[in-house]
N, C-alpha and C positions, 0 to 999 in steps of 0.2 A: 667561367661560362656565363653570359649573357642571360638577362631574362627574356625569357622567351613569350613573346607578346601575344602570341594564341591560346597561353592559358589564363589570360585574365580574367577574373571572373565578371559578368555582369552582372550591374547590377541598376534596379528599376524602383521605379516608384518614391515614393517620400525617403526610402533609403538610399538613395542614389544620391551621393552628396560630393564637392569636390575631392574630399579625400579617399572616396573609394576611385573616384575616377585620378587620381593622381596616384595613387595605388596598384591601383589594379587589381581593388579584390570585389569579393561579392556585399557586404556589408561592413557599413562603418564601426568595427570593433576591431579593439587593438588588445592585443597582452603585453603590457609591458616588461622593458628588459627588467630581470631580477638577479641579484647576484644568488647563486647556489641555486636556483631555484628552474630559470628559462635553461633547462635542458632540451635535448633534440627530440621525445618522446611530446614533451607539452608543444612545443611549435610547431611541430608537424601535426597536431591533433588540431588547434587553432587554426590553423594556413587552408586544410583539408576540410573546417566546417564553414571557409567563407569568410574569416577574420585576418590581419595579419598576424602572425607569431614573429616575438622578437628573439632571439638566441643570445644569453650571455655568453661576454669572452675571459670573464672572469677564472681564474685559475687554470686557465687553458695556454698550453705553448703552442706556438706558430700551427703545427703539427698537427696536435691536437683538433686547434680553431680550424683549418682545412679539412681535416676527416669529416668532422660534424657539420660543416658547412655545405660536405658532397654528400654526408647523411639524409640533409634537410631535403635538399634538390632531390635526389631519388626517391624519397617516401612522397613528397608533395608532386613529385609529376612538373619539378619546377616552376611552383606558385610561388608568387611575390613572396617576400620576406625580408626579417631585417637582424642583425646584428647590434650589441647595445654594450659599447665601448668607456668607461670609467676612468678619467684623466687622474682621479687618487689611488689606482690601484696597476700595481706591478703587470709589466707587458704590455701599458697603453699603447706605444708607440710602435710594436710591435703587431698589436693586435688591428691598429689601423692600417698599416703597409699590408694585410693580411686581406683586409674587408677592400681594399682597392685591388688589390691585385687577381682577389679572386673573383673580382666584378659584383661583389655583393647590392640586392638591390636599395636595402635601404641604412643608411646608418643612424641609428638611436646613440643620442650622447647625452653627457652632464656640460653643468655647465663650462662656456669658455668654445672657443673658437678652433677646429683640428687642423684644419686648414692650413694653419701657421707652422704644423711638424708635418705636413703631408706637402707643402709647396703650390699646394693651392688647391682650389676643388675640384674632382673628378666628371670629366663628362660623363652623366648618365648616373650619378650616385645624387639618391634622393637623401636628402639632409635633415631629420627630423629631432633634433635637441628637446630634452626640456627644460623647462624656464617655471620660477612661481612668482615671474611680475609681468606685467606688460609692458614697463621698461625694460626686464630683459628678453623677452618675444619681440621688440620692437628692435631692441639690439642683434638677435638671430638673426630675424628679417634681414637687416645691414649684411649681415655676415656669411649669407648665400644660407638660411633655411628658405627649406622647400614648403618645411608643416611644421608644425610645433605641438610639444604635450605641455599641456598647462595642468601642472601638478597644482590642486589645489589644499589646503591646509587640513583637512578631511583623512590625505592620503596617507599612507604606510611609509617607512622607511625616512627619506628627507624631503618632508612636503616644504611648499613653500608656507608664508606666514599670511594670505589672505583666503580664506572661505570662497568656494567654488562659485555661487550663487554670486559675489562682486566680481570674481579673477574674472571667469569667463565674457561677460560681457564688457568689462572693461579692456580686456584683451584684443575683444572682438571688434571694438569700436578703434585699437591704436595699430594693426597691421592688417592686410591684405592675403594672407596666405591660410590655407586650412588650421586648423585647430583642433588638435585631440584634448578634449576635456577629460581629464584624471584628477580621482581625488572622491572617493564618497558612490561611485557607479558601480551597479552587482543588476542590475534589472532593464527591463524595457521602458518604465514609467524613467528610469534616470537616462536613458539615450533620445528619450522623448524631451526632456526637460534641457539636456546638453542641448539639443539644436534648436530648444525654444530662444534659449540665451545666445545661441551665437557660435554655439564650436558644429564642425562637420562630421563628428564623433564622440566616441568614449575609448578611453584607456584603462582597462583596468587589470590590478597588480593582484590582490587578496583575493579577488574570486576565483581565480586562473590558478592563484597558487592552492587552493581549496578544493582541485578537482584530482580524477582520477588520473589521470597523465601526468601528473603535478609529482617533481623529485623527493620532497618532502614526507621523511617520514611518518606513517599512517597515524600515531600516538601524536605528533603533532597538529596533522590536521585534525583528529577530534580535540585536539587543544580550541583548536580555533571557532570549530562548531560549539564549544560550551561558553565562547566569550561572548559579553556582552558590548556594548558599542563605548562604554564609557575607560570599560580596563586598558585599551591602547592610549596613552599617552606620552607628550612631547618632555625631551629630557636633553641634554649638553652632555653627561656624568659617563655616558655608555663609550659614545666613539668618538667624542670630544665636537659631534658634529648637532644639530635640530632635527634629533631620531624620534620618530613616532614607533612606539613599541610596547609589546608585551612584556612586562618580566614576570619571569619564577619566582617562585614563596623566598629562593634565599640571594635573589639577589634586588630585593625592595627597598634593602638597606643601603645598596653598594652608594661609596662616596667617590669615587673615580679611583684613579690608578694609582695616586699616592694614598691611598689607604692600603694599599696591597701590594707595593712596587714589589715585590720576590718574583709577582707572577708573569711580570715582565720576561722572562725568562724563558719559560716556557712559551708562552704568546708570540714571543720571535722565534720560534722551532718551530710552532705550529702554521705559521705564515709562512715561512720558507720550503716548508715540504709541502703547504697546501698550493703556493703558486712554483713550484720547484727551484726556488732560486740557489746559488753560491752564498758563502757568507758575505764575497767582494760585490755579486751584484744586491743582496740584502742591504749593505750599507748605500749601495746611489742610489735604492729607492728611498732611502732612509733622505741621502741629501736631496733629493727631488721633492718629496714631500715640505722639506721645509722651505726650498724655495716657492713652494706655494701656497707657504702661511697654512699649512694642514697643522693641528693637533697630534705630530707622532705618536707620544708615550700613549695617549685616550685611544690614538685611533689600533694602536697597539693592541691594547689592551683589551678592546672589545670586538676583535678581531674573534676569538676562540670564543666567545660569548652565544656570537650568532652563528657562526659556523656550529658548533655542538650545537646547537637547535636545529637548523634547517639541515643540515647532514647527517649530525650524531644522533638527534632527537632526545636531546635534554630534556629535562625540562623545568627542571626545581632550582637551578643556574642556568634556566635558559631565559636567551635573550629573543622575543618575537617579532620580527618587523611588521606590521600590521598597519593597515588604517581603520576607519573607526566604522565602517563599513561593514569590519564582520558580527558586530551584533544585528546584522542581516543575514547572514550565511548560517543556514539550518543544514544540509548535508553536504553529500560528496561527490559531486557528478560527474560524467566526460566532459570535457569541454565542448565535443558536438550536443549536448544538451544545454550545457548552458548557452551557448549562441542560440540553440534552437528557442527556449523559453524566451530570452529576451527579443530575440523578432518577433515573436508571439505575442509577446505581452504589450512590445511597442503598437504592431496593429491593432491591437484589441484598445490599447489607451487613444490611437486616433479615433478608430471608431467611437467611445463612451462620452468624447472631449468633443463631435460632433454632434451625437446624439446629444448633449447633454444642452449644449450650445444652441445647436440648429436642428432638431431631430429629421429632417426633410435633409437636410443634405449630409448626413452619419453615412457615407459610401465606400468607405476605407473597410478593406475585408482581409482579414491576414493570407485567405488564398493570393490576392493580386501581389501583396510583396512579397509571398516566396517565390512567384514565377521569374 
């Protein structure tokens, strides 16, 4: 089912940016896709306060990824949205035939090109990858992006390796297409300062996962609330990949997977029943993965790590994907609160950044941008 272009939201004023207008929503805030995490309750609670909501297709079969797909549309009244598709994780290919065919509006990807397994790009599918360089923003570009999230080093999970404050305007200065700045954004004063530098938004991962729509066991998000900004750090040892993350008291030590190869064992039981595979199709993911130079055994092995956290709610062997962001996140809100504070807080930061500036022309009033 087609997006249906009478529910786009409007949107006016200093937030009115090309990404909400290539969007179609009411303000430029994004949730980004998360594995375990962007279920249909958070997206649809995002989509519904004005923002886009992205849905992982993570651990979902064909089946699956279509029920929750006509989940999203019916709760949202068919408002914009997007799907967020992982080329190292079982069902890529599957999960893409899925987002084309059921007309999905937007596809959120990692890096690399889909286009090349899908036979080229779809009329009417907005292509929003992300990237943490501006050489590879500039390579999307090439490669039929519509927008780009430019994960900055700040972020959760796999940022890239350059600080928001240089990616973004260097970003901004090497393609022509919107830009969702992610990486370090939880507030209005950071959607203010993203379009000081140059991006036509924010994306953000750790605050979205920190609310009450959010899948995420409860014990985990006061996890998050007790962290400070400096306990998330970048590591190789976890999933063999540049994870920014929390870990538990007993796993501080961990040396990677040859320190505990036994547990290899289990790790491939609990990825084959979490993304449903055969043991014959567990082995092509196995040969897919190395033909794309992935870390199997690491990326194996801390497979059960983050899953028993953000599902099981570990937490003493649990693994946190995190950015460094949440030594800023104090509670647990809806997510229509949290959109609502940061439009709040961005009108009140133009207005103070006026008055401060030019007190005679401080005219920016948070009634004009919610209208």
């Amino acid at each position: 089912m087609p997006l249906d272009k009478s529910n786009r939201e409007p949107s006016e004023g200093f937030l009115k940016t090309r990404l909400t207008e290539l969007l179609g929503i009411k303000y430029p805030i994004v949730q980004c896709g998360m594995v375990w995490v962007s279920t249909v309750p958070m997206v649809v609670a995002v989509c519904n306060a004005g923002g886009l909501g992205i849905l992982t297709a993570s651990e979902q079969t064909a089946d699956e990824l279509r029920r929750n797909i006509d989940k999203v549309r019916e709760l949202t009244g068919n408002k914009p949205f997007g799907v967020n598709v992982a080329p190292a994780f079982p069902g890529y290919r599957t999960a893409l035939e899925v987002v084309v065919k059921e007309k999905v509006p937007v596809l959120s990807h990692g890096l690399g090109n889909p286009f090349q397994a899908l036979g080229g790009k779809p009329d009417g599918l907005i292509f929003m990858p992300t990237v943490g360089s501006a050489k590879q923003a500039i390579w999307m570009q090439k490669g039929g992006a519509d927008a780009v999230i430019v994960h900055g080093h700040e972020g959760g999970g796999h940022p890239g390796f350059i600080g928001s404050t240089v990616l973004i305007p260097k970003t901004a200065d090497s393609i022509k297409i919107p830009i969702v700045a992610a990486g370090g954004f939880c507030d209005g004063r950071g959607l203010i300062a993203a379009l000081a530098l140059g991006a036509d938004g924010i994306g953000m991962g750790t605050r979205f996962a920190v609310s009450q729509e959010s899948s995420v066991p409860q014990n985990i998000k006061e996890w998050w609330v007790r962290t400070n900004e400096s306990e998330p750090t970048i590591s190789y040892k976890y999933d063999g990949l540049h994870l920014r993350a929390i870990k538990g008291e007993k796993l501080k030590g961990y040396r990677g997977w040859w320190s505990r190869p036994w547990e290899l064992i289990s790790a491939q039981s609990q990825m084959r029943q979490g993304y449903k595979l055969s043991p014959r199709e567990m082995m092509r993911v196995g040969l897919d993965m190395r033909k794309m130079g992935l870390p199997i055994f690491q990326m194996l092995a801390g497979y059960p790590m983050g899953r028993g956290t953000l599902v099981g709610g570990e937490e003493e062997r649990g693994l946190l994907p995190s950015g460094q962001v949440a030594g800023r996140i104090t509670d647990i809100p809806t997510c229509q609160e949290i959109i609502e504070r940061i439009v709040a807080e961005a009108g009140q930061t133009m207005h103070s950044l006026g008055a401060k500036w030019n007190p005679r022309q401080a005219n920016i009033s948070t009634d004009e941008i919610k209208e």
